[in-house]
C-alpha positions in Angstrom: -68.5 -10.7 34.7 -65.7 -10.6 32.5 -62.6 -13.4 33.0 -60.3 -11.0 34.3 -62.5 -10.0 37.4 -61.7 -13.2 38.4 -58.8 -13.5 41.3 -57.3 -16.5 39.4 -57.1 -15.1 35.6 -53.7 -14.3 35.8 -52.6 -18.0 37.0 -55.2 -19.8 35.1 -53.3 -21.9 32.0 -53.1 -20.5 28.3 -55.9 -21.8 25.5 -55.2 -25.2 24.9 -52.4 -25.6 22.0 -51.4 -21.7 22.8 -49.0 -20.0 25.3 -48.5 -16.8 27.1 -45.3 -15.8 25.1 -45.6 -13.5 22.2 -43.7 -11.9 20.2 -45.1 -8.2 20.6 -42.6 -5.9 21.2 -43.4 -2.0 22.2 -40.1 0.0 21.2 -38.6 3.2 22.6 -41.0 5.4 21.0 -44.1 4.4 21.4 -44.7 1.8 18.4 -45.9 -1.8 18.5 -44.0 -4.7 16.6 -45.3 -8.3 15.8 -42.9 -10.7 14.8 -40.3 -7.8 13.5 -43.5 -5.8 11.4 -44.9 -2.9 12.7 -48.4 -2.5 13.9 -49.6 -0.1 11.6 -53.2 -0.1 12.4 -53.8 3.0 14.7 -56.6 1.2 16.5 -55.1 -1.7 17.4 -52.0 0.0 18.5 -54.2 1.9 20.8 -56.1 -1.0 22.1 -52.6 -2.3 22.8 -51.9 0.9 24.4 -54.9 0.9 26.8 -54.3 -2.7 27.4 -50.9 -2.6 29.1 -50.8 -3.9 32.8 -48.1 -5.9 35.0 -48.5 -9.8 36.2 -49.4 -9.7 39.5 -46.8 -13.0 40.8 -43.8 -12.4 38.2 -44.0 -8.6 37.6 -43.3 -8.9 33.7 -45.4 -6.6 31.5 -48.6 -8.1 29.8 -51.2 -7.0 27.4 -54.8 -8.0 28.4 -58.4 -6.8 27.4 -60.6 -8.4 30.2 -60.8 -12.0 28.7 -57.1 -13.1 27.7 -53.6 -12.1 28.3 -50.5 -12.4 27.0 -46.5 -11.2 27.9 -44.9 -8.5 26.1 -41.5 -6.8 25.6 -41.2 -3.7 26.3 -38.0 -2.0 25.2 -37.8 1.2 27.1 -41.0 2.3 29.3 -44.6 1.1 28.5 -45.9 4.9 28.5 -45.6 7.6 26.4 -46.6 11.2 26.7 -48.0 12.4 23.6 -49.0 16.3 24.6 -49.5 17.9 27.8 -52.3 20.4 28.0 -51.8 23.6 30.3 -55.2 24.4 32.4 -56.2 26.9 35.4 -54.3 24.9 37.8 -52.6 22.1 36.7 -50.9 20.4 33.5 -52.0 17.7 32.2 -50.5 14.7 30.1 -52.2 13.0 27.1 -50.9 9.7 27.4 -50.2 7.1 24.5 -53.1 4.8 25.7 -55.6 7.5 25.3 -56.3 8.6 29.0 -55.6 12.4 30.4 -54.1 12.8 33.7 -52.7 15.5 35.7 -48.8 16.0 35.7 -47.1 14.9 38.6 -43.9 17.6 37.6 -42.0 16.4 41.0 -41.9 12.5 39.4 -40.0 13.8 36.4 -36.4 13.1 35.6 -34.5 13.6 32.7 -32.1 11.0 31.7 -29.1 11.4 29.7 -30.0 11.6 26.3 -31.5 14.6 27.3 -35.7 12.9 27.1 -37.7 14.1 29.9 -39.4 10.5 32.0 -42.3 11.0 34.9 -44.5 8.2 36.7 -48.2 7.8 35.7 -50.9 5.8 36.6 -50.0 6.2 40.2 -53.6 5.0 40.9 -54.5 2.2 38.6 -54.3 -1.1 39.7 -50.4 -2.4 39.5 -49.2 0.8 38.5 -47.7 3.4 38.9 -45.4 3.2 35.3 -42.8 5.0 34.1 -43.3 7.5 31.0 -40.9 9.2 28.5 -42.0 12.1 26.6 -42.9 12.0 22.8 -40.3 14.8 21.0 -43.5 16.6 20.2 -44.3 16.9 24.2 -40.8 17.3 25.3 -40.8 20.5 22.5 -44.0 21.7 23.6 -42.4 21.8 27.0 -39.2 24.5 25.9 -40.6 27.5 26.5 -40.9 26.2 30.1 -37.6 24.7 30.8 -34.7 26.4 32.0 -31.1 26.2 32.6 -30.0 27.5 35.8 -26.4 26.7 36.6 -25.9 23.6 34.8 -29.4 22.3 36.7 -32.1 21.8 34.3 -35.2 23.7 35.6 -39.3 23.6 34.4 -41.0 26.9 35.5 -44.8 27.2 35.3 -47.3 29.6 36.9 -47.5 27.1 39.5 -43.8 27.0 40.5 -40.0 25.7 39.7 -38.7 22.2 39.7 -35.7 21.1 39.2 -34.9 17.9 37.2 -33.8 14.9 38.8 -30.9 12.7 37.1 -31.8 9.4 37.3 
C-alpha cells in the first residue's frame, strides 16, 4: 500500500525541515519550470505530466507520485493535447501526460486567441481538467474546421459542432 492510498495523505504534514510549496511552474504550453530553468529532461517532465492531480480540501493543483506531494503553478490549463488520432468511430486525444482518450468534441471551446480548449479526464479521480491544444493538434485539426457565418464549426464523419466561446 502506497502513502497516497491512505484517506489522510493529503492532510498529513510535509517531511520534517520541508514544505508543500514549490516553485514548479507548468506554463501555457505545456513546459515545466523550476526555480525560473526549464525542465529539460523529457522524462521527468512526463512523470510531472502524469503526476498532476487537485488537493482534495483547498482545490489548488499538486504534483504527486503515490508517496509525496507537493503544490504547483499552473499558468494556463494543466493539460495539453499533443495529437488527436481519427479511428472507426471516434477521435481520440494524446494527451501531454501520456494517456489516450476519446474526444469529448461537445466540451470544446475556443477562446479568443483563437486555441481550441476541451475537458479531459472526466473520469479520474478529482478531475475532470481543462485542456488547450498543442499548435501541432490544433493544425492537424484544419481540414476539419469550418467557418459558417462567423461561427466556428468542426465537421467529422461523425457530425458538426459548433464552437463555444468561453
Amino acid at each position: 500500500m502506497k502513502p497516497g492510498d491512505h484517506p489522510d495523505y493529503f492532510r498529513l504534514p510535509a517531511p520534517e525541515g520541508r514544505s508543500r510549496e514549490s516553485t514548479i511552474v507548468l506554463d501555457g504550453e505545456g513546459n515545466f519550470w523550476h526555480d525560473g530553468t526549464r525542465v529539460g529532461h523529457p522524462q521527468i517532465e512526463l512523470a510531472f505530466h502524469q503526476w498532476i492531480g487537485i488537493h482534495p480540501d483547498d482545490g489548488r493543483y499538486v504534483l504527486t507520485n503515490g508517496y509525496d506531494w507537493t503544490y504547483f503553478t499552473v499558468e494556463d490549463v494543466p493539460y495539453f493535447v499533443k495529437s488527436t488520432r481519427v479511428n472507426d468511430n471516434t477521435i481520440d486525444l494524446l494527451l501531454s501526460d501520456g494517456s489516450t482518450e476519446p474526444w469529448h468534441i461537445e466540451s470544446t471551446t475556443l477562446d479568443s486567441a483563437g486555441k481550441l480548449q476541451t475537458i479531459v479526464k472526466q473520469d479520474m479521480a478529482f478531475g475532470p481538467f481543462p485542456a488547450k491544444f498543442s499548435r501541432h493538434a490544433q493544425q492537424a485539426l484544419e481540414p476539419l474546421l469550418h467557418d459558417e457565418n462567423g461561427q466556428v464549426v468542426i465537421r467529422t464523419r461523425f457530425g458538426s459542432f459548433s464552437l463555444l466561446h468561453p
